[in-house]
N, C-alpha and C positions, 0 to 999 in steps of 0.2 A: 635702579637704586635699591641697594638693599637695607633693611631697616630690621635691626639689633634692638631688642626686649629690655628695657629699663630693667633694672632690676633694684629695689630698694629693701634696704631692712627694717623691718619694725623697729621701734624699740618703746618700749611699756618704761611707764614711770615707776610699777609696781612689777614684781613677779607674777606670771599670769597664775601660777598656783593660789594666791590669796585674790585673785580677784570675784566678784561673788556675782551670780546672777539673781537679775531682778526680773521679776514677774514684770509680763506689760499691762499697760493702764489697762482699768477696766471700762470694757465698751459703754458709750455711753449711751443714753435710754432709749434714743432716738434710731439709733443703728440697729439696738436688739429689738426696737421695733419694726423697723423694716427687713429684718433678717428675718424676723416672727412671720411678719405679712407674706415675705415670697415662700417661706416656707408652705406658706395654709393655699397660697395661689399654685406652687405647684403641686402639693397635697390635690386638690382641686380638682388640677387640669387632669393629672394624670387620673385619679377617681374617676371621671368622667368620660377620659377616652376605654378605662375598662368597662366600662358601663355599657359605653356606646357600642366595642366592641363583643361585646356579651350579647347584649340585643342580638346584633347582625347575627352573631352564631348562632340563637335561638332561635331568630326568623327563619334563615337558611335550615337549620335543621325540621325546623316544624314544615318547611315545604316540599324535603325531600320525603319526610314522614307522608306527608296528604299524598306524595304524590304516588309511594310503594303502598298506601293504602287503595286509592283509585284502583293502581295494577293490581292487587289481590281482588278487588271485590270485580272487576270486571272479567276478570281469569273464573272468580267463582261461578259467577254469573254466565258466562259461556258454559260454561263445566254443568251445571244444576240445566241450561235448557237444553243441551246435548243427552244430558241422562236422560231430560223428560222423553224425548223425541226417539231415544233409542228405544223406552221401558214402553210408548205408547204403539212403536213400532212389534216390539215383542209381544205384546199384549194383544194386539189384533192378530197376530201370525199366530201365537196359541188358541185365541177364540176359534180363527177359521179353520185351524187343521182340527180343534175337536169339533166343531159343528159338518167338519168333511165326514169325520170318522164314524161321529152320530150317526149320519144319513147315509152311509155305508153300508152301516151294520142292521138298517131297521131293513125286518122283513116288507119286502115288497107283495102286496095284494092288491084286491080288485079298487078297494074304495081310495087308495093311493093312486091309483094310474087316472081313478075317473080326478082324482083331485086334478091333479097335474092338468091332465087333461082340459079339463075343465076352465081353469085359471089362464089359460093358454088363450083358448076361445075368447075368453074374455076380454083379451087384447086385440081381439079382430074384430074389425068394423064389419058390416053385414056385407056379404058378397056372395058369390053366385056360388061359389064352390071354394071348398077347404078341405084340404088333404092331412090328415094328422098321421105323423111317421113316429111309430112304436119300434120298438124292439120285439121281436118276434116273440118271445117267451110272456110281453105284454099284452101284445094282440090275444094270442092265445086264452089268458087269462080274464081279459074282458070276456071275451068269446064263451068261454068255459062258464062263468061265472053268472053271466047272463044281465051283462053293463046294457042300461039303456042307449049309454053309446055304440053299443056293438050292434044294437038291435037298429039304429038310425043309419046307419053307414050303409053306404052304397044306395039309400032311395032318395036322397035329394040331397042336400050341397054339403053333407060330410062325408068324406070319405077316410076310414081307419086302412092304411098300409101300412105291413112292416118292412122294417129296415136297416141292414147289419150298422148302420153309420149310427144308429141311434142309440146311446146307453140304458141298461134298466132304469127305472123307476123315472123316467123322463121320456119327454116328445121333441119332436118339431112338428110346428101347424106351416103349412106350405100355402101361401094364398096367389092370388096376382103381381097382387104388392110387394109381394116380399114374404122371407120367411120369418117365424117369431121361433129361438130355440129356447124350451122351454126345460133342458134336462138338466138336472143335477149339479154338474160341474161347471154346467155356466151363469148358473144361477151362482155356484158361491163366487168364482171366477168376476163375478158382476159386484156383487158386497165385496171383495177386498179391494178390486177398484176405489170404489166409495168411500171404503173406511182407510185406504191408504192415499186418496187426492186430496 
């Protein structure tokens, strides 16, 4: 079934040209009150969810903040004890290469070798016999010099032998026990140990 559109004409008592528009009534008190009310309510709400939203952003960012600050100070912190570690590392390695170059360059004589010497002994508990190995040009020089040591050796339980194995200005005391190496280079060899464990 098909179904055809009424169609009606107007028709005005007046010409629509003179007819006049009237303002509509004015709202009455009670409406512009509750218009006022949801106004200040959604004024309100919405206030509050920026508010609420603002927090969160500020939270959020003051956490990311704490937490690039953690990473720098802990980045720092690695950083400052790695310098320490390198500069205390550097610091002993130039102590002992000048304290090598020191005792390199000090002339060797009789009252150095009786030291060495000497100090050597000291580490040995009393035994039957003790062999101290010099460097040839040491022996010599006790010898020359006229070292008590030189003068003790070979009558009862010291005996001074040289020895190409053995550096200037140092010994080794050779006992039963065991040997003590008393020269130069392992004595520093022995303090960078210590000062680098």
């Amino acid at each position: 079934m098909i179904m055809t559109p009424i169609r009606h004409q107007l028709k005005f008592s007046r010409t629509p040209a003179k007819l006049r528009h009237r303002p509509l009534p004015p709202l009455h008190a009670a409406y512009r009150r509750m218009f006022k009310e949801r106004e200040d309510e959604s004024f309100e709400r919405g206030r509050a969810e920026a508010e609420e939203s603002l927090t969160g952003q500020i939270v959020s960012q003051r956490n990311e903040m704490l937490q690039l600050q953690d990473g720098v100070l802990k980045a720092i912190n690695d950083s400052v004890s790695q310098v320490i570690r390198d500069t205390e590392s550097t610091v002993i390695e130039i102590a002992l290469t000048t304290a090598a170059r020191l005792v390199s360059e000090m002339p060797i004589d009789r009252e150095m070798i009786e030291a060495a010497v000497r100090e050597a002994l000291g580490q040995v508990e009393e035994t039957a016999s003790v062999h101290v190995l010099l460097h040839a040009d040491d022996l010599a020089l006790l010898r020359a010099g006229g070292s008590d040591l030189a003068s003790e050796s070979g009558t009862g339980r010291l005996h001074l032998v040289s020895s190409p194995d053995v550096t200037r200005g140092g010994c080794i005391v050779r006992t039963h026990f065991g040997d003590i190496d008393a020269q130069r280079e392992t004595k520093l060899e022995q303090m960078r140990k210590a000062l680098t464990e």
